[in-house]
N, C-alpha and C positions, 0 to 999 in steps of 0.2 A: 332213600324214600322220597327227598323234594322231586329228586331227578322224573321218578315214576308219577308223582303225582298231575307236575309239569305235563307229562308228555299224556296223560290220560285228561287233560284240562284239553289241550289240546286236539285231541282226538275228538272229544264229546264237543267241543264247539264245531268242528268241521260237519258234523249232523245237523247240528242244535238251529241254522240259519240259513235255511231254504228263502226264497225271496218270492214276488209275486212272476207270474210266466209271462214271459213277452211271446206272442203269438209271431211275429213279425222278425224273419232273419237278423241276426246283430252283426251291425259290420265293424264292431269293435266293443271298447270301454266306452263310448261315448254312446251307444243307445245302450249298456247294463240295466235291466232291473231285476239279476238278479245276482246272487251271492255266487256261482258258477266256483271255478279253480282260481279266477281271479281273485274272487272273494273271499277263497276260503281262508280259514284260521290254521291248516296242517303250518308246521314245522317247528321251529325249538321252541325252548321253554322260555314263558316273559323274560325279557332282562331287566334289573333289577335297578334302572337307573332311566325308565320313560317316564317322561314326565304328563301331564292331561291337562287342558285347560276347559272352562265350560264356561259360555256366557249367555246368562238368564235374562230374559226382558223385562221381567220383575222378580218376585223372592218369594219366601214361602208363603205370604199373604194370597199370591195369586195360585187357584187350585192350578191352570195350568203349568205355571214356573214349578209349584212344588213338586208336580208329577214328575217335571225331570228332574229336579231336584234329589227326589226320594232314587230315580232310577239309576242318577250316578255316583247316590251313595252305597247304594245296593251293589252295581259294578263295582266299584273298588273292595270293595269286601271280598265280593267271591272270587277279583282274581288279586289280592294280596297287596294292594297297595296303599303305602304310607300315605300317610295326611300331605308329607313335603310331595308327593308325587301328582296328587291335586288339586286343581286350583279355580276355584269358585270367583266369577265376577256378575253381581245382578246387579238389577236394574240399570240393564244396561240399554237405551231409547236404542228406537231403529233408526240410528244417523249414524255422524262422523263418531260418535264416542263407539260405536259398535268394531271402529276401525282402528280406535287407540287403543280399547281395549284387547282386542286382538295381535298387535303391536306387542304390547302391554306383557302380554303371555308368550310370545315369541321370544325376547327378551330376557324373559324369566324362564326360558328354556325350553318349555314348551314343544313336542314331538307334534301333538294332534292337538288341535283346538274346535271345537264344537259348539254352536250355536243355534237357539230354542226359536226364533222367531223369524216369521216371514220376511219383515220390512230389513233385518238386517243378512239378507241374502246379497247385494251389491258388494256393501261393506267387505264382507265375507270374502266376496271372489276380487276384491282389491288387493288384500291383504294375501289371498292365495299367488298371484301372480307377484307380489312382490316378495313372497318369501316361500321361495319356490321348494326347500328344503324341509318346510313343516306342513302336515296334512292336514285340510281343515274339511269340517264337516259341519251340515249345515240340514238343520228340519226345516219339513215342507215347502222346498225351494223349487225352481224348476229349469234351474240353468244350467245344472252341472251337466246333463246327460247332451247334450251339442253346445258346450263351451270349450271345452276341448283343452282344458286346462290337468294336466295330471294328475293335481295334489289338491284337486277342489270337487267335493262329492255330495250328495244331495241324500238324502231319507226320509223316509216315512212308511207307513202300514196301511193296511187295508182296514181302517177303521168303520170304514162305509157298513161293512159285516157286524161291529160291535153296536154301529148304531141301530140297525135293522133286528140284532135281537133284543136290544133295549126296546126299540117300539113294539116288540111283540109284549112284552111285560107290559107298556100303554095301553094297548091295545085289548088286551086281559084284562086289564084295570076296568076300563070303559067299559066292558060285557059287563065285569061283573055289577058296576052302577049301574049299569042300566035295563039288567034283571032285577036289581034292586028297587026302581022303581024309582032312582032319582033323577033320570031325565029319559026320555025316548031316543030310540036307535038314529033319528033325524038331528038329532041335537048333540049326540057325540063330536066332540067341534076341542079340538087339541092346539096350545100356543106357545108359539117357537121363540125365545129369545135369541135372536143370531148378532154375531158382531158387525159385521161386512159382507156386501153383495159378491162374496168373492166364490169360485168353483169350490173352495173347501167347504164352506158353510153353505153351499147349495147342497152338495150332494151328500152333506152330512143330515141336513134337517130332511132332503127327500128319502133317502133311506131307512131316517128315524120312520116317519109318513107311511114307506112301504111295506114296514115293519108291522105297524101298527093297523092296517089294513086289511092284513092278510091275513087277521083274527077276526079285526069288527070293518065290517067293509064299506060302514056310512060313514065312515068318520073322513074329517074335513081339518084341516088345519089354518089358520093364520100367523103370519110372520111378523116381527118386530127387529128391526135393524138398530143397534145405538152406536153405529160407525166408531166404535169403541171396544180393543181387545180387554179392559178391565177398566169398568167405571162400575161400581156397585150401586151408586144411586139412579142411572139410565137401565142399570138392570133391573134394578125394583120396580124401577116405574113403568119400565117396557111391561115387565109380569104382569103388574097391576094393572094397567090395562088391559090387557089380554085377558085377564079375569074377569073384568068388568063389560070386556066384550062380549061374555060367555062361553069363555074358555073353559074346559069341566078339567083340563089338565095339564101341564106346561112342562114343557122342555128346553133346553140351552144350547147355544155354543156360545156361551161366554165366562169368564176367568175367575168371576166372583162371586161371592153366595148371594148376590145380592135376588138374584130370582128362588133358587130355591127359600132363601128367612121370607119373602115374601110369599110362595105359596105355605108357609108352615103357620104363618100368622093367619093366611086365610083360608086353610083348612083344605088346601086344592092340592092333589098328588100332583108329585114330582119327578123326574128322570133326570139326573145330571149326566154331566161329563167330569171326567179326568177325575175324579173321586169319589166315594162314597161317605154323603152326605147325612146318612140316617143319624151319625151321633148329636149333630144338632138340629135336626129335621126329624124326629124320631116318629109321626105323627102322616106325616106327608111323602115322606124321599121314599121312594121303591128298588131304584137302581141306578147304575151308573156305568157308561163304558169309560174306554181310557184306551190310550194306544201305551203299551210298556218299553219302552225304552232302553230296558237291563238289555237285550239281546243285542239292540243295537250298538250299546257302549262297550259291552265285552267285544264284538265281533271288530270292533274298528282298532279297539287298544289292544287289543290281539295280532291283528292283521300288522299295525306298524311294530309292535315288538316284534314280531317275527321276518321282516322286511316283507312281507305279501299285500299287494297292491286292494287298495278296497273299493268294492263295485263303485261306479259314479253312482249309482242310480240305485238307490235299494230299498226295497219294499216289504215290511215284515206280513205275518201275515194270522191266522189262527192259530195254523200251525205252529209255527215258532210261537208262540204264546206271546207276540207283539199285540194284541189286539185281545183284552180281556174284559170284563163286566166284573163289577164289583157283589158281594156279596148281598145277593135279595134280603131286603128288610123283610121279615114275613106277615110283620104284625101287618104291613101297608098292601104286598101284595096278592092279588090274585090266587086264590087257588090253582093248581095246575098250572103254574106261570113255570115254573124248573122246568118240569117238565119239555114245555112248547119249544122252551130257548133250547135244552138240550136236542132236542132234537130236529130242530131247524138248524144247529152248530152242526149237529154231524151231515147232515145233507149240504150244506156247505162246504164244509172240507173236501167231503166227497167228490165236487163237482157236480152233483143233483139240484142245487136251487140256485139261482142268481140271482143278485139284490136288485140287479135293473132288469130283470126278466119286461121286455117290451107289453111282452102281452100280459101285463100287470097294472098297468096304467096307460096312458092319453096322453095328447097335447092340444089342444085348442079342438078335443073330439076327436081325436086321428090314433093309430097309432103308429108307432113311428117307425118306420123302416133302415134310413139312413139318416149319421148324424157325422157330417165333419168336425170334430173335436181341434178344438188348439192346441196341441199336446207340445210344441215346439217354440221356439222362445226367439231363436236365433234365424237372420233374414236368408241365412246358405242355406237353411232347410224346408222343406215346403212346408208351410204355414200349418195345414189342416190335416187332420188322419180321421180315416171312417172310422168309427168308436164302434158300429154296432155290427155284429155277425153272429149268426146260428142264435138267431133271438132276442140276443139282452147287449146291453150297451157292457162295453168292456172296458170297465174305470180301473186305474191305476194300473194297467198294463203294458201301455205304451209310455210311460212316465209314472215315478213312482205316488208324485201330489196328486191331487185328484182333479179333475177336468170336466167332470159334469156339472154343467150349469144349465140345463134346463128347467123350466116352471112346468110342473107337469097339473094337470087338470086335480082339483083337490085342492092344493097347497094357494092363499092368496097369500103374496109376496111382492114386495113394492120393490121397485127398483134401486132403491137406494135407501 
């Protein structure tokens, strides 16, 4: 009966992690973004003796850390594995300790080791090239797909899609105020708590933006940077301004509750990330994306039990249920808010709507025909790739992180 169970685990993952499409010939594992034969999970059953290691940039105080937190507890569950088979290290800063750590878990036996945070991407592919035996895995990076390194692989999702049906629930929101008669269509004005002026928190909060657009089409948003992945009192205080600027609604990329307990104190709806917030927000929180993680952890600790190599470069996507929304608070939102998401999901999948659809937005009044993207990291490769074809800019396709960094007309956003 293990035997059959095994090989049916197995089977169902070789489905279960489709990646995002690279439009663009692959001339190997070194431009992967997707899960292809290379990536798949077919052949025997786990062995019963891989070990995991995972290093957190903070712990479960940070919604982001706990998200993967929760996702590699969740993977070890569904595919059977002891407490001694994994091995948790947080708060671990983006430096040298990213490097001991890593060590650390090599060491202690360690097959695959995995890491949640950008800043410790170097780190990461130090420790891959010196231990060339153990496969490391690394979110939101952008080195692995032209580093050319075997046992050093990169991931992330097509979150851009989760945040775009999040802002359509904003965007719901704002109708519904402003049927209601608490501010006019001109005054719809939504505010971004973002971390860092980085492509990930651009084309996260623009997506939020075009999300929420394509419901209420006055709306306008301002951005707040606190060049900080988790400081909860720069996040309060970024919200609070934002509110005081005449923000009617606020959104995040950032780690802490500190923006959402601040619009719940002052009575201004909310949109998070990586969790939902309603249990202590009950009043303000509407919804929440998150990119899921379980897909990614099964498919990599799958891939090394079974000796099958895993994409450098992998992308989850809807599909694969990498990229989810948390459950609609109802008391907060919108009427017809299910509705809209569901249905702007499935035209997405589809291939019917795209989140950077060009002719959806402007740049300095224009719009935009071609964008050379930095998708490439490394000096042997040509720097720039045209991002935009048959309409809409084509994010996370040529690299699985995201690479839009444009200010598109709407959104004001400071440089830094």
């Amino acid at each position: 009966m293990k035997k059959w169970i095994a090989v049916l685990l197995a089977v169902a993952m070789l489905f279960a992690f489709a990646a995002c499409n690279n439009d663009q010939p692959s001339t190997g594992d070194e431009g992967n973004t997707s899960t292809s034969e290379e990536g798949s999970t077919a052949g025997t059953a786990l062995t019963g003796d891989i070990k995991v290691g995972f290093i957190f940039l903070h712990d479960e105080n940070s919604t982001y850390d706990k998200n993967f937190i929760d996702a590699a507890n969740a993977a070890q569950q569904a595919l059977g594995l002891s407490n001694d088979q994994v091995l948790f290290r947080t708060n671990i800063p983006e430096g040298q300790e990213c490097y001991d750590a890593a060590a650390e878990l090599v060491e202690a036996g360690c097959d695959v080791i995995f890491a949640d945070s950008f800043g410790h991407e170097g780190f990461m592919l130090q420790a891959a090239q010196e231990f060339p035996d153990v496969q490391f895995c690394h979110a939101t990076g952008t080195l692995a797909h032209t580093a050319g390194v075997d046992n050093y692989h990169n991931a992330f999702a097509s979150i851009y899609e989760g945040r775009y049906l999040a802002g359509i629930a904003a965007g719901m929101k704002l109708n519904e105020m402003i049927e209601a008669g608490e501010f006019t269509a001109e005054e719809a004005k939504m505010g971004y708590v973002g971390a860092f002026p980085y492509a990930e928190v651009i084309s996260g909060y623009t997506s939020f933006y075009l999300g929420a657009k394509s419901v209420c089409p006055t709306v306008t948003m301002s951005v707040r940077y606190t060049n900080s992945w988790f400081d909860e009192a720069l996040e309060r205080e970024a919200a609070n301004a934002l509110i005081q600027e005449g923000c009617k609604l606020i959104s995040q990329h950032a780690d802490s509750m500190g923006a959402p307990t601040a619009c719940e104190a002052a009575g201004v709806p909310n949109v998070s990330y990586n969790g939902s917030t309603a249990a202590a927000c009950p009043n303000t929180a509407i919804v929440s994306s998150k990119i899921n993680w379980e897909p990614y952890f099964e498919y990599m600790i799958t891939c090394v039990a079974n000796g099958e190599p895993i994409a450098a470069d992998w992308c989850g996507t809807l599909e694969t249920e990498s990229v989810q929304l948390s459950e609609l608070n109802e008391a907060v939102a919108a009427e017809g808010t299910a509705e809209a998401i569901a249905e702007a999901k499935d035209k997405l999948i589809a291939g019917e709507l795209h989140v950077f659809d060009t002719s959806t937005f402007t740049v300095d009044g224009e719009t935009l025909t071609s964008y050379m993207a930095d998708v490439n990291t490394d000096d042997a490769y040509t720097p720039d790739t045209e991002a935009i074809a048959d309409g809409y800019f084509h994010e996370s396709e040529y690299r699985s992180a995201p690479y839009f960094d444009i200010i598109i007309d709407g959104i004001e956003a400071p440089e830094s």
